[in-house]
Backbone and ligand atoms as CSV (ligand in chain L), in Angstrom:
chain,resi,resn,atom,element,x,y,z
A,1,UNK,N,N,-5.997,15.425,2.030
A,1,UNK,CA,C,-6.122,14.247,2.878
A,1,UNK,C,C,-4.739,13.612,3.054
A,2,UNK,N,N,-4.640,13.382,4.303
A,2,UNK,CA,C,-3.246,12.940,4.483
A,2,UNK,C,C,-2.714,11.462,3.840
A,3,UNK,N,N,-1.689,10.629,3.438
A,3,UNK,CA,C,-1.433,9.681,2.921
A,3,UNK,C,C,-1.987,8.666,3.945
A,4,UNK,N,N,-1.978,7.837,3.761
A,4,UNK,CA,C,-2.519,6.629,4.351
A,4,UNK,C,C,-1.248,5.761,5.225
A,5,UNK,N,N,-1.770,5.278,6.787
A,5,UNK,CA,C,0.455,4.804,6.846
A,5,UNK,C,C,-0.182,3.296,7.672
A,6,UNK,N,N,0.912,2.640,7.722
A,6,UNK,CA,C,0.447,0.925,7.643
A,6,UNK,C,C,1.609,1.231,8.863
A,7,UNK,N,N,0.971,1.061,10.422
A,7,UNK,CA,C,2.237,0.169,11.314
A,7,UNK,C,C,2.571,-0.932,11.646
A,8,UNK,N,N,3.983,-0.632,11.742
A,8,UNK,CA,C,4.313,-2.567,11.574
A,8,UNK,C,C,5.522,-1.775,12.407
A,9,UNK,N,N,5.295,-2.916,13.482
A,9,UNK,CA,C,6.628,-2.960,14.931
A,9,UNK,C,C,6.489,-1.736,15.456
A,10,UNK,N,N,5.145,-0.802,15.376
A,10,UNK,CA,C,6.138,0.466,16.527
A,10,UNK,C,C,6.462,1.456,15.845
A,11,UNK,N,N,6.264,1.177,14.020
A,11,UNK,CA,C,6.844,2.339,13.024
A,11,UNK,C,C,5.675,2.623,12.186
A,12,UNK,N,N,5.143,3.796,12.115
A,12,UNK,CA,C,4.184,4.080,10.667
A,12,UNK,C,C,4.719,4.352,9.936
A,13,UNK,N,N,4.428,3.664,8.761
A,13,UNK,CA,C,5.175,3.572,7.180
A,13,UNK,C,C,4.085,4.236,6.521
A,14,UNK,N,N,4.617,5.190,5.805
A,14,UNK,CA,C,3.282,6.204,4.838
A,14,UNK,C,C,3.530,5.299,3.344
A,15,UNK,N,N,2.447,5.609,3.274
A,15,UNK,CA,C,1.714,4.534,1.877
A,15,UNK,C,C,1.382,5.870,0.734
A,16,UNK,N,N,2.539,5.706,0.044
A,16,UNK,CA,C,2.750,6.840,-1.003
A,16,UNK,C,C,2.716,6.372,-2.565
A,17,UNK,N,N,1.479,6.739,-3.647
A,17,UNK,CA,C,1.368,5.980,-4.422
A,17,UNK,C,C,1.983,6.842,-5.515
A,18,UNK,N,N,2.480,6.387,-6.705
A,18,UNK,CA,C,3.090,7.233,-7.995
A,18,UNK,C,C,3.241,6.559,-8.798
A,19,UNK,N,N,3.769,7.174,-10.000
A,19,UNK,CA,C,3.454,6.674,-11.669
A,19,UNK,C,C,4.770,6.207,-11.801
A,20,UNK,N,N,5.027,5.260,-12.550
A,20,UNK,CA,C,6.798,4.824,-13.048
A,20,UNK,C,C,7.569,4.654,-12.111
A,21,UNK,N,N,7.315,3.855,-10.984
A,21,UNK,CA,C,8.226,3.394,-9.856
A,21,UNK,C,C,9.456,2.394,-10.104
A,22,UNK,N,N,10.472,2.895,-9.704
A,22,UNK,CA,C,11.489,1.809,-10.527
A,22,UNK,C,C,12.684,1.719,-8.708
A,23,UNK,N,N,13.087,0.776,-8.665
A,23,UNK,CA,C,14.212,0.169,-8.015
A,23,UNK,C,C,15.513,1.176,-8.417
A,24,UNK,N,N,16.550,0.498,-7.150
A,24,UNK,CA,C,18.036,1.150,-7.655
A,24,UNK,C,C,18.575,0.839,-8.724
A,25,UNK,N,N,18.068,0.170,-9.270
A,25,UNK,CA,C,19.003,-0.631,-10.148
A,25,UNK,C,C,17.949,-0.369,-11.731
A,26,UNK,N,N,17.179,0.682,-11.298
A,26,UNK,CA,C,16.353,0.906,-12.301
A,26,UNK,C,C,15.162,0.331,-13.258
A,27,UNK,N,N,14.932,-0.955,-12.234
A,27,UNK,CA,C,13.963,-2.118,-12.730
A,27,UNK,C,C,12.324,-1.224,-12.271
A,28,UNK,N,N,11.591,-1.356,-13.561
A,28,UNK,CA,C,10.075,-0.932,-12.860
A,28,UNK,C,C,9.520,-2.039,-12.093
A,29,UNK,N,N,8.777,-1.399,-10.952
A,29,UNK,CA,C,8.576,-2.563,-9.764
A,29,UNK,C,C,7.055,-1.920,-9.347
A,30,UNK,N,N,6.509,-2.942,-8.643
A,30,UNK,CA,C,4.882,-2.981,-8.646
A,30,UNK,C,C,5.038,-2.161,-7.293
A,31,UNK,N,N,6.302,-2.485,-5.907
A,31,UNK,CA,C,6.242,-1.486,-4.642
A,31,UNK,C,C,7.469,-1.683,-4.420
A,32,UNK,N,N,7.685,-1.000,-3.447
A,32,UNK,CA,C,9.078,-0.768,-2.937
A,32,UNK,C,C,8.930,-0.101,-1.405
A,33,UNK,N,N,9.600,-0.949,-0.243
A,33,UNK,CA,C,9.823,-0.495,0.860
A,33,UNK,C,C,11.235,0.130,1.563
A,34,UNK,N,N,10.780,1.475,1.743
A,34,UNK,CA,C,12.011,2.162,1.934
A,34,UNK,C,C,12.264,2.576,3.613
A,35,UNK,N,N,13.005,1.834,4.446
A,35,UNK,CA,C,13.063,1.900,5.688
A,35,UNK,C,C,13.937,3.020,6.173
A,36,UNK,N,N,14.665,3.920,5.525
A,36,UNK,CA,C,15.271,5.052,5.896
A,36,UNK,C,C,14.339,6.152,5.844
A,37,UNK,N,N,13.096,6.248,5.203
A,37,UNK,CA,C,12.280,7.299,4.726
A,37,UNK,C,C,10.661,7.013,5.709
A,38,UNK,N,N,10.845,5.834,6.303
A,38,UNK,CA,C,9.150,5.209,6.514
A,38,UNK,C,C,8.060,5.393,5.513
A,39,UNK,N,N,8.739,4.564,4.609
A,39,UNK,CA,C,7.792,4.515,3.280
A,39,UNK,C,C,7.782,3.365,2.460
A,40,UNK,N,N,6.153,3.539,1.893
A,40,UNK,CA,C,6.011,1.942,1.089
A,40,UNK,C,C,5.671,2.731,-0.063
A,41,UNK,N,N,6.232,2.623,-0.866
A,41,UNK,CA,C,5.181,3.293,-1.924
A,41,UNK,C,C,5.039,2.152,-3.224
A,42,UNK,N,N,3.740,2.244,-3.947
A,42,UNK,CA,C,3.150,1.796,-4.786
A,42,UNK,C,C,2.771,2.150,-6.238
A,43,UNK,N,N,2.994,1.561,-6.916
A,43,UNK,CA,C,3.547,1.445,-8.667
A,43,UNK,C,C,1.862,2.089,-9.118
A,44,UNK,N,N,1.272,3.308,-9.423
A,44,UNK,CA,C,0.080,2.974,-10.349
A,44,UNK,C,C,0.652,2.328,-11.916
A,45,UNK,N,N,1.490,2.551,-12.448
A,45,UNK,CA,C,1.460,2.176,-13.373
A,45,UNK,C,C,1.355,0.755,-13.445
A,46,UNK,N,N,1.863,0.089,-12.245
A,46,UNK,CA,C,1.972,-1.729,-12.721
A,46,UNK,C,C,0.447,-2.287,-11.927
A,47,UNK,N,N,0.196,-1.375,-10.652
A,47,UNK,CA,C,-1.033,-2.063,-9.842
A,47,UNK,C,C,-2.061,-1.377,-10.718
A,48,UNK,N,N,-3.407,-1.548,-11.611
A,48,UNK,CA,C,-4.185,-1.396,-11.928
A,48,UNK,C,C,-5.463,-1.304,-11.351
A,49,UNK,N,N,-5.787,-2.187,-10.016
A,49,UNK,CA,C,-6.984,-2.400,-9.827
A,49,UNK,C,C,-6.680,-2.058,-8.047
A,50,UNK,N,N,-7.508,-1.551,-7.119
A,50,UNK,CA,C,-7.084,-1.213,-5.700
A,50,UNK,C,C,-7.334,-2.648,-5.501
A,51,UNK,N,N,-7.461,-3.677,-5.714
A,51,UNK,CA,C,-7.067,-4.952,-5.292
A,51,UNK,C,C,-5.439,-5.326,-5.391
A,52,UNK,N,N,-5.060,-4.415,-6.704
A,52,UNK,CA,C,-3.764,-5.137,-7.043
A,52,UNK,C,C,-2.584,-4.171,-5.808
A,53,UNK,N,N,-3.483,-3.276,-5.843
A,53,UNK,CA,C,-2.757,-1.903,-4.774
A,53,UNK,C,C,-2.931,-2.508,-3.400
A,54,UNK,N,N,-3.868,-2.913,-3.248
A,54,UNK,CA,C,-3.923,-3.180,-1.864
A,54,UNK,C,C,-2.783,-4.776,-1.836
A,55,UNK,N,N,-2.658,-6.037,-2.302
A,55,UNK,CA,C,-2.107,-7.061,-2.096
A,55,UNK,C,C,-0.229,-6.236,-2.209
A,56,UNK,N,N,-0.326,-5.520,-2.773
A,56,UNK,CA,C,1.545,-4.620,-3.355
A,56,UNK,C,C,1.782,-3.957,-2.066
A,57,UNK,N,N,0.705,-3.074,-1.118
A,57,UNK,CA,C,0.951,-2.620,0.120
A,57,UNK,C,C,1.380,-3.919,1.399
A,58,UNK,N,N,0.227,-5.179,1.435
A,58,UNK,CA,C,0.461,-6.184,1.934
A,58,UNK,C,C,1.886,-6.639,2.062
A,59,UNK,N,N,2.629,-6.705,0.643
A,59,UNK,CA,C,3.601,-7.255,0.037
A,59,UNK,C,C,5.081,-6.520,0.872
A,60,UNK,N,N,4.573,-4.827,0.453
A,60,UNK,CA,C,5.647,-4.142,1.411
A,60,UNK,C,C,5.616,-4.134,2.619
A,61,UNK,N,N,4.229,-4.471,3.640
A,61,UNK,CA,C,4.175,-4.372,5.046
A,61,UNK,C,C,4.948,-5.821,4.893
A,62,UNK,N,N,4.973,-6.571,4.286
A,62,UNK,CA,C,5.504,-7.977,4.595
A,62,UNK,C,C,7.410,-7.686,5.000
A,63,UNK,N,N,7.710,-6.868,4.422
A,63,UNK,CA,C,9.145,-6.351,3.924
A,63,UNK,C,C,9.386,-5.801,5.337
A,64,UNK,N,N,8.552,-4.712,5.290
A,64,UNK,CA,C,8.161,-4.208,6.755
A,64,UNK,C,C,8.848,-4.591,7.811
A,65,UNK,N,N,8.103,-5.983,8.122
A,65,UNK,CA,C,7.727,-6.992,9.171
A,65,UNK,C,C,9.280,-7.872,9.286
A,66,UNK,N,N,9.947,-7.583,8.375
A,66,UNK,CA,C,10.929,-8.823,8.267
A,66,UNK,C,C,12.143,-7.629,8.911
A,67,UNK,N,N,12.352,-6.294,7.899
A,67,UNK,CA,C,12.990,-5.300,8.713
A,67,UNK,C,C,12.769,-4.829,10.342
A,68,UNK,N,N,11.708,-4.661,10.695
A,68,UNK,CA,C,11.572,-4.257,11.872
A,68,UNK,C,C,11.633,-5.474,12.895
A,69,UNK,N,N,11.507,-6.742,12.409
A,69,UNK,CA,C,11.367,-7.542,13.370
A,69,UNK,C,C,13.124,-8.135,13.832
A,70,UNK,N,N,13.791,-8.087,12.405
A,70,UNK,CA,C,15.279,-7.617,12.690
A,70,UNK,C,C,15.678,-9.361,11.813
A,71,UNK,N,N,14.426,-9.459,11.031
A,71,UNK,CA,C,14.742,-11.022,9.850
A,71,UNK,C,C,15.596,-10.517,9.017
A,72,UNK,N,N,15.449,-9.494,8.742
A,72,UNK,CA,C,16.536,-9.174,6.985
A,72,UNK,C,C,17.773,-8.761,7.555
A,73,UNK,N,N,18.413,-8.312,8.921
A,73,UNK,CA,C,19.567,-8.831,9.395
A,73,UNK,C,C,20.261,-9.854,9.604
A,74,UNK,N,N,19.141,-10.760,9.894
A,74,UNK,CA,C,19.672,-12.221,10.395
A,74,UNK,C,C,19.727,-12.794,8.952
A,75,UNK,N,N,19.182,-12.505,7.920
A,75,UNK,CA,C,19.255,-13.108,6.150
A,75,UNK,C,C,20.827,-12.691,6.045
A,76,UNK,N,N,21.375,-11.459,5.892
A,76,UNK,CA,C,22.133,-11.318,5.827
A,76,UNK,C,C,23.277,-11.743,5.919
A,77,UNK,N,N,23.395,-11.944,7.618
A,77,UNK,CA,C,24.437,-12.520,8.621
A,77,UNK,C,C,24.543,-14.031,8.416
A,78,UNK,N,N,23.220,-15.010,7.792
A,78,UNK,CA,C,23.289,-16.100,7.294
A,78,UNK,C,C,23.504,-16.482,5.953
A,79,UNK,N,N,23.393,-15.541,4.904
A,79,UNK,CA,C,23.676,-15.501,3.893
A,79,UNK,C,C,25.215,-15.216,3.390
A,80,UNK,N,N,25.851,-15.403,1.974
A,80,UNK,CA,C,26.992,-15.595,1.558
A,80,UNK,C,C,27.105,-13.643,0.773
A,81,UNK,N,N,25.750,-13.645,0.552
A,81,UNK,CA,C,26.379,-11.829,0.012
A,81,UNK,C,C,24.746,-11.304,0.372
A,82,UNK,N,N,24.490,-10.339,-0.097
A,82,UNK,CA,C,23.370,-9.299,-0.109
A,82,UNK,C,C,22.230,-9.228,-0.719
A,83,UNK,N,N,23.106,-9.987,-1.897
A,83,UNK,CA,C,21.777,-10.565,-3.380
A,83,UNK,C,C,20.899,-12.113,-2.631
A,84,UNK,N,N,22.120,-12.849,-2.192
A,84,UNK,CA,C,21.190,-14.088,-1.596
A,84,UNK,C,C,20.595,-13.374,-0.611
A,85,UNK,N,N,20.994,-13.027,0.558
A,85,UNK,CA,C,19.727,-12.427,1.212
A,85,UNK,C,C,18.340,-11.871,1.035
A,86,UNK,N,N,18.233,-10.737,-0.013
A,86,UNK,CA,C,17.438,-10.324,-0.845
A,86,UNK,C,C,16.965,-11.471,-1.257
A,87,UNK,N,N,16.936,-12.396,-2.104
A,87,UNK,CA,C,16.696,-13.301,-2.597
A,87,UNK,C,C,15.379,-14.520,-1.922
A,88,UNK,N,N,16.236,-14.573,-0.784
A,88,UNK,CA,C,15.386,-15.469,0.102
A,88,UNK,C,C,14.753,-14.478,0.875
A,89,UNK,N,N,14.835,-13.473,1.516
A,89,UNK,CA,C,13.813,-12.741,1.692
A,89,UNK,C,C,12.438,-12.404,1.041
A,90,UNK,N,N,12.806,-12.076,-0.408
A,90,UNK,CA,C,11.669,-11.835,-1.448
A,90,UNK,C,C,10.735,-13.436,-1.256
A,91,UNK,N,N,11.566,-13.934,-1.602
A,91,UNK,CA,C,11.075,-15.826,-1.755
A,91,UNK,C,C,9.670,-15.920,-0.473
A,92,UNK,N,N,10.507,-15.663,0.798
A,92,UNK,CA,C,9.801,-16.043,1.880
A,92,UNK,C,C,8.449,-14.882,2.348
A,93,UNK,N,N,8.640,-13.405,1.338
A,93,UNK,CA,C,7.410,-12.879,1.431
A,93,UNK,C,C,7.012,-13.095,0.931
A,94,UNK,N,N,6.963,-13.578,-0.597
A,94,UNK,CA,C,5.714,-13.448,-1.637
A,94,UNK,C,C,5.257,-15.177,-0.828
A,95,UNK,N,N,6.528,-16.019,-0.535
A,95,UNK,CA,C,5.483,-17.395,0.288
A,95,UNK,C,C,4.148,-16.973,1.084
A,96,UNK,N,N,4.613,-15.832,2.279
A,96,UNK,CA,C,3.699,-15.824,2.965
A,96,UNK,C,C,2.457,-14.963,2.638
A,97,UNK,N,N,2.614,-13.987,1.514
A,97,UNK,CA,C,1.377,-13.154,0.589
A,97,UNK,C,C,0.836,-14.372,0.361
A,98,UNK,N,N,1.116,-14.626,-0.350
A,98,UNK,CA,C,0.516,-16.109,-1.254
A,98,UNK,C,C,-0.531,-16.935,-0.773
A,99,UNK,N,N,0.464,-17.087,0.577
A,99,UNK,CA,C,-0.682,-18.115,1.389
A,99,UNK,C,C,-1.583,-17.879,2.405
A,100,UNK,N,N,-1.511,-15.858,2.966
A,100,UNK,CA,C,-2.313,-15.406,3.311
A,100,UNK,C,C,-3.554,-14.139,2.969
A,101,UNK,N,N,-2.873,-13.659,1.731
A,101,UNK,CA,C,-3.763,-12.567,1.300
A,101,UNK,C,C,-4.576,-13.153,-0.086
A,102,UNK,N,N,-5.437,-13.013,-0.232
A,102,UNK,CA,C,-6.738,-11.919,0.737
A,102,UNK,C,C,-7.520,-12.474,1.361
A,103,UNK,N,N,-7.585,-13.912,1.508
A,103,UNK,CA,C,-8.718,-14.755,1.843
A,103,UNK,C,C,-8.764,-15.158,3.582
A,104,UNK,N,N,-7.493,-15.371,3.918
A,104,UNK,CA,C,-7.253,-15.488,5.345
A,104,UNK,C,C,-7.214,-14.453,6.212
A,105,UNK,N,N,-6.527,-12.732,5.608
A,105,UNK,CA,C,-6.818,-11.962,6.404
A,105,UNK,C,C,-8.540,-11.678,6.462
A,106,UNK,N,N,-8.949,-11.848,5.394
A,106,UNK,CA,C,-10.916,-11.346,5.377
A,106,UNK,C,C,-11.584,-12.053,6.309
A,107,UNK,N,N,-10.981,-13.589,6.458
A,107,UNK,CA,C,-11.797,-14.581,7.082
A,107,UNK,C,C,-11.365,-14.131,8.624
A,108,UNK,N,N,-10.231,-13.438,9.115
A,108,UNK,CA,C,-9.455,-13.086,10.320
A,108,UNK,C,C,-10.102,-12.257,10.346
A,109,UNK,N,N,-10.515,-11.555,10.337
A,109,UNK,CA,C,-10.953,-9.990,10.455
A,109,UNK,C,C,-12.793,-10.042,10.667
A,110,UNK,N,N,-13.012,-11.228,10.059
A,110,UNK,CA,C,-14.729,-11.429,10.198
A,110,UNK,C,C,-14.939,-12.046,11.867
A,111,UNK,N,N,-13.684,-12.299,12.533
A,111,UNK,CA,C,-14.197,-13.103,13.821
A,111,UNK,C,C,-14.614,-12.059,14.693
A,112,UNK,N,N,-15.174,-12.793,15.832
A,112,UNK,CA,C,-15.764,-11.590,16.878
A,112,UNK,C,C,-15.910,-12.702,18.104
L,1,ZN,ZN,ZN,9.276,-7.933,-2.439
């Protein structure tokens, strides 16, 4: 069965799940969005429950959304180095996870 892929802007991102997912910098991390590869992939070891898998996919389409829409350039170009960018980027997705998953997309998705 083929992987599962989440589009965001025009791009399908394949949703690739694995054991011991770690960052460049070698930190274990719950997901990670990789825009050179079109890939989100997801931590089993840290997400436990397909709730926790599904809000960690959310989390990377959020990443997604900020790359393709051309926000994590403009972080950049407004920011003083790479880490603040990152920084307030992360900040302003987990804001908007926070205040929309899972309850607002379910209630969005029930209209007709
Ligand atoms: Zn993040």
């Amino acid at each position: 069965m083929p992987n599962l892929t989440i589009p965001v802007g025009g791009r399908d991102f394949e949703v690739v799940q694995r054991k011991g997912l770690k960052d460049d910098d070698g930190e274990s991390v719950f997901g990670l969005f990789d825009s050179s590869h079109d890939r989100i992939s997801i931590c089993l070891t840290k997400n436990k429950t397909v709730s926790e898998k599904r809000a960690t996919a959310f989390h990377e389409a959020l990443h997604a959304a900020f790359a393709m829409s051309g926000q994590s350039e403009v972080l950049v170009a407004l920011c003083r180095d790479a880490d603040q960018a990152r920084a307030i980027e992360e900040s302003l997705v987990i804001a908007i996870e926070n205040m929309m998953w899972p309850r607002a997309i379910e209630v969005i998705q029930r209209l007709k």
